[in-house]
Structures are given as C-alpha cells and as structure tokens.
C-alpha positions as CSV (number, residue, x, y, z in Angstrom):
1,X,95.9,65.3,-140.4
2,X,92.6,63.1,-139.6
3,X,90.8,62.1,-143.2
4,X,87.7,60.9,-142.7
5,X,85.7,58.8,-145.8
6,X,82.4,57.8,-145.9
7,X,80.3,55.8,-148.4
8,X,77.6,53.4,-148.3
9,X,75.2,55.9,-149.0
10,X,72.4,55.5,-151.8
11,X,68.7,55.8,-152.8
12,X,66.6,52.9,-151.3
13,X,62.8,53.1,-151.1
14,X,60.8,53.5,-147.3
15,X,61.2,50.4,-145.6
16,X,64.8,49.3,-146.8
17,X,68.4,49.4,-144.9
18,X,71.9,50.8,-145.7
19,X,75.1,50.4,-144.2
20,X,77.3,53.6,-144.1
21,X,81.2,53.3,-143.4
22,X,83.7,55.4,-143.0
23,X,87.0,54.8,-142.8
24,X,89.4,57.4,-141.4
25,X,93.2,58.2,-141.3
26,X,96.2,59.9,-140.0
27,X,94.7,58.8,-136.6
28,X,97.6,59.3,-134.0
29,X,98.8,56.1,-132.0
30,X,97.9,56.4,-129.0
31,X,95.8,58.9,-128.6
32,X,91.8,58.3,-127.9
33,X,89.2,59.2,-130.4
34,X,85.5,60.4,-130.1
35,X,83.8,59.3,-133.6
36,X,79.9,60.1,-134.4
37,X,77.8,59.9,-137.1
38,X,75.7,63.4,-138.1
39,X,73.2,64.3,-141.0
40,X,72.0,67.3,-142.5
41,X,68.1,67.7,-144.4
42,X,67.6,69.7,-146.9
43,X,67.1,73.3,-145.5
44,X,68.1,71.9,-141.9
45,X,70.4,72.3,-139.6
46,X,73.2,69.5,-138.9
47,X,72.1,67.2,-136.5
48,X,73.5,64.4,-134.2
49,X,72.9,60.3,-134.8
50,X,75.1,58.6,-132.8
51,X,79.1,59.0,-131.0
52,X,81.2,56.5,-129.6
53,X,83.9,57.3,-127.3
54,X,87.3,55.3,-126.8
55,X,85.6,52.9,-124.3
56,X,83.0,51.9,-126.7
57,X,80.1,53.6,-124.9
58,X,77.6,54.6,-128.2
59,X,75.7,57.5,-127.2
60,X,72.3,58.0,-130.0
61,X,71.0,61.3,-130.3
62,X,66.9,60.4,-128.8
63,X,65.3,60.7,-132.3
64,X,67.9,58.2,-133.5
65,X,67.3,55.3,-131.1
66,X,65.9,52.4,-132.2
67,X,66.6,52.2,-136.0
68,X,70.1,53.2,-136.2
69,X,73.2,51.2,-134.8
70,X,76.5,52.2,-134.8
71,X,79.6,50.3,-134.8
72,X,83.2,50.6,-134.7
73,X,86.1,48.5,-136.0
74,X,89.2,49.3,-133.9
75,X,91.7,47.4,-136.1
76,X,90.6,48.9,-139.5
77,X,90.0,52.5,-138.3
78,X,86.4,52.3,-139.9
79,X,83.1,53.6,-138.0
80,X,79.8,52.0,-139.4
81,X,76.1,53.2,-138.9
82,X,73.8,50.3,-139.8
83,X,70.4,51.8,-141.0
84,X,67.4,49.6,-140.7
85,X,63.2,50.6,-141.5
86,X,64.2,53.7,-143.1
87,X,61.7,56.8,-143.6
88,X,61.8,59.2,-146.2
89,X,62.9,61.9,-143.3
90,X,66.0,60.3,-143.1
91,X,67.1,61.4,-146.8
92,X,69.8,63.8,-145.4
93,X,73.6,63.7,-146.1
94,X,75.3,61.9,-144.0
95,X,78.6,63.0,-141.9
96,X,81.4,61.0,-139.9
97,X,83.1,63.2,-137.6
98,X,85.8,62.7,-134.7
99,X,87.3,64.8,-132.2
100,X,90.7,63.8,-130.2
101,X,88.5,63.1,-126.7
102,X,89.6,60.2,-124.1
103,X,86.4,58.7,-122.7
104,X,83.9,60.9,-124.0
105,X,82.5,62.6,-126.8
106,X,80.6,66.2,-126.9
107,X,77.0,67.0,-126.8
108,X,74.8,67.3,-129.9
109,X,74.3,70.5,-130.9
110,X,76.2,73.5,-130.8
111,X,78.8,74.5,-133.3
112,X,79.8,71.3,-135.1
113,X,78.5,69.3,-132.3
114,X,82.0,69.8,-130.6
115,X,83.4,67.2,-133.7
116,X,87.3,68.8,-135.0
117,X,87.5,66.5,-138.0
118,X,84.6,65.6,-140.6
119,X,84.2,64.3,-144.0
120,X,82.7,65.1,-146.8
121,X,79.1,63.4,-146.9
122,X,77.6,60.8,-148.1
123,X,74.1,60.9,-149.8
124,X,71.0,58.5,-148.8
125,X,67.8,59.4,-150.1
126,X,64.7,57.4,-149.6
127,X,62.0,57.2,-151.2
128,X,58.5,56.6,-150.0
C-alpha cells in the first residue's frame, strides 16, 4: 500500500519561502510513478500545483508557474515543492499525491485530479 507523508508546512508571513516534502512508501519496484503536489483553500475546491511523471517531465498547473518548483529525489522516494514569494492566497493545505502512471500523469481537475494515493496534508498559512 502507497503511504504518502508530507511536512514542511508552517505559518510564514507574505514574502517568505517554504519547502514541503513528502516522503512516500510501499512504492513497488519497478513500476513507474506519477507524483504531484495539490492544495485545497478554505471553502475551495482541491486544486493542482505541479506533477512529475517517471521521465521527470514537471507539469505546473498555469497559476502555479513561476513561484513554485518541484523536485523529486529518486533514491529517497521523497517529492519536494520549493515555495518562494509567497502570498497570503496560498494559505491552503497542502497534498502529495501519486498514481501508478508510466510516462505521464493526469489532468488537473476532475475527481482527485486522476491521483490513486494521497496524504494527509500539510498546513502553510501566510500571513500578510
């Protein structure tokens, strides 16, 4: 069964950066892995940051470009979204999620953006 842990999260004020992780498990050997990063407002619906598919190509939802960088670590299992200028809109929970996909990963949108496996959250709040 895929586990998937995030942390990193945290209150920073407008302007600062965080670093989110998550480090997932019971990945299968072998098989190829879409993994994304998601976040959900207050009173919003869950939406897509980023995915990056078993080739490495990072896809970034278009309100996400620019500001938000994802990266993967291969050898540790861990996915990292890198979180720079940030805006109190961004205060959401944030999601890892990953879907057994070789060489692709789903749309945003939809029901769970296409993701199988997800954690359970981490908070950032920011504050202006």
């Amino acid at each position: 069964q895929v586990q998937l842990v995030e942390s990193g999260g945290g209150s920073v004020q407008a302007g600062g950066s965080l670093r989110l992780s998550c480090e997932a498990s019971g990945l299968i050997y072998g098989i190829s892995y879409c993994m994304g990063w998601y976040r959900q407002a207050p009173g919003e619906e869950r939406e897509g940051v980023g995915t990056i598919d078993s080739t490495g190509r990072i896809t970034y939802a278009d309100s996400m470009k620019g500001r938000f960088t994802i990266s993967k670590d291969n050898a540790k299992n861990t996915l990292a979204l890198q979180m720079n200028s940030l805006k109190p809109e961004d205060t959401a929970m944030y999601y890892c999620a990953a879907i057994q996909a070789n060489g692709w990963c789903p749309k945003f949108g939809g029901r769970s953006n296409g993701m199988a496996y997800w954690g359970k959250g981490t908070l950032v709040t920011i504050s202006s």
